[in-house]
C-alpha positions in Angstrom: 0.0 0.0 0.0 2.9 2.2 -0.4 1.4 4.1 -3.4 -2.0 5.0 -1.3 -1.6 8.4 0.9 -3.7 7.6 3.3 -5.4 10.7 4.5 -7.4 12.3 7.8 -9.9 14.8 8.6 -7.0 17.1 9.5 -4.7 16.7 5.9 -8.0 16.1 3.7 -8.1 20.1 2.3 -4.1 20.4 1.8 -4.0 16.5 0.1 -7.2 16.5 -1.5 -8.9 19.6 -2.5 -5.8 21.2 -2.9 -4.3 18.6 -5.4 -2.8 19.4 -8.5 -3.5 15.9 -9.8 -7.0 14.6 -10.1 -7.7 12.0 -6.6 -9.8 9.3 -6.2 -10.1 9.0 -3.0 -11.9 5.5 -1.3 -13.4 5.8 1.8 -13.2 2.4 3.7 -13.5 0.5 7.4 -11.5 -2.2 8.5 -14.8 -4.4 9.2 -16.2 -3.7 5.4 -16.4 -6.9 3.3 -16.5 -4.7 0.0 -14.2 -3.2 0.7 -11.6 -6.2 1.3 -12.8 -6.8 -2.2 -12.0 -3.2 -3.8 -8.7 -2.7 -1.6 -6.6 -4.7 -3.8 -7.8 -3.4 -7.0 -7.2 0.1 -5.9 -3.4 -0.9 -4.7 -3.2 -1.9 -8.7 -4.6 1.5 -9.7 -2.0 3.5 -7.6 0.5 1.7 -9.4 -1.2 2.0 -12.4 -2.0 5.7 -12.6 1.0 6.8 -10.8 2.2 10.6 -12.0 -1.2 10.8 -13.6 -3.9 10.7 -10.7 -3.4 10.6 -6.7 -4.7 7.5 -5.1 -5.8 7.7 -1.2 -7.4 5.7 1.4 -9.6 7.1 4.1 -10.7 5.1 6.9 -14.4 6.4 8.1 -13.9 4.8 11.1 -11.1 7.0 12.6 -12.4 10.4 10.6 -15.9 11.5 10.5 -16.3 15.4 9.6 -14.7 14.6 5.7 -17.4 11.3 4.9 -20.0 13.3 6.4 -19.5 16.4 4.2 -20.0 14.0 1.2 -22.8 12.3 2.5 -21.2 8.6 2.3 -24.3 6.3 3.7 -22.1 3.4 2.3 -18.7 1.8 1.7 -17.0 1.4 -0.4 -17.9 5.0 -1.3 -14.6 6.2 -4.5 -14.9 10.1 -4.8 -13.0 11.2 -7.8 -11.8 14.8 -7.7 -10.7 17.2 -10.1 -9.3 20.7 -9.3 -10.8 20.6 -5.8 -14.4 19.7 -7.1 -16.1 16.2 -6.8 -16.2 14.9 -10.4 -17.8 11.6 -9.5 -18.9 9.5 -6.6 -18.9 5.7 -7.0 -20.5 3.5 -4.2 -20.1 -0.4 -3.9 -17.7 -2.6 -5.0 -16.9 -2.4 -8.7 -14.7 -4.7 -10.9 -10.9 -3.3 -12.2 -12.5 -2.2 -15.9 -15.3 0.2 -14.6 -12.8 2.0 -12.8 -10.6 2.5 -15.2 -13.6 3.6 -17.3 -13.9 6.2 -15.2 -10.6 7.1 -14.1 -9.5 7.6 -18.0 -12.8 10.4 -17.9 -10.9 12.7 -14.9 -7.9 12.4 -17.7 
């Protein structure tokens, strides 16, 4: 998981917002089924898009103000962000392609 920034409440605006690459950023738990599913697909993406799109984890367990702001009801919840603005919010497990799909959009 070296590739993932894994981010808090407290470095969300400086990391996120304020990021001069796009981010997708997946909000997750430790308890989450689907999201033991997604993890490893996302670990592929950070490799994968590397230089081109900031990866980052956030646990929702440990920070509540940032998932609350965006209204995350479920995990996996994958926010994609492009210059500081939500570009697209994708909830639930989804397989490697869709991603990409979308990912290649904030491109």
């Amino acid at each position: 998981m070296s590739d993932i920034l894994q981010v808090t409440d407290a470095d969300f605006e400086e990391e996120i917002i304020k990021s001069e690459l796009p981010v997708m950023v997946d909000f997750w738990a430790e308890w989450c089924g689907p999201c033991k599913i997604v993890g490893p697909t996302v670990e592929e993406l950070a490799k994968e898009y590397e230089g081109k799109v900031k990866i980052a984890k956030m646990d929702v367990d440990s920070n509540r103000e940032t998932p609350t702001k965006f209204g995350i009801r479920n995990i996996p919840t994958l926010i994609l962000f492009k210059d500081g603005e939500v570009f697209q919010t994708i909830v639930g497990a989804h397989p490697k392609s869709h991603l990409e799909e979308e990912l290649n959009k904030l491109l």
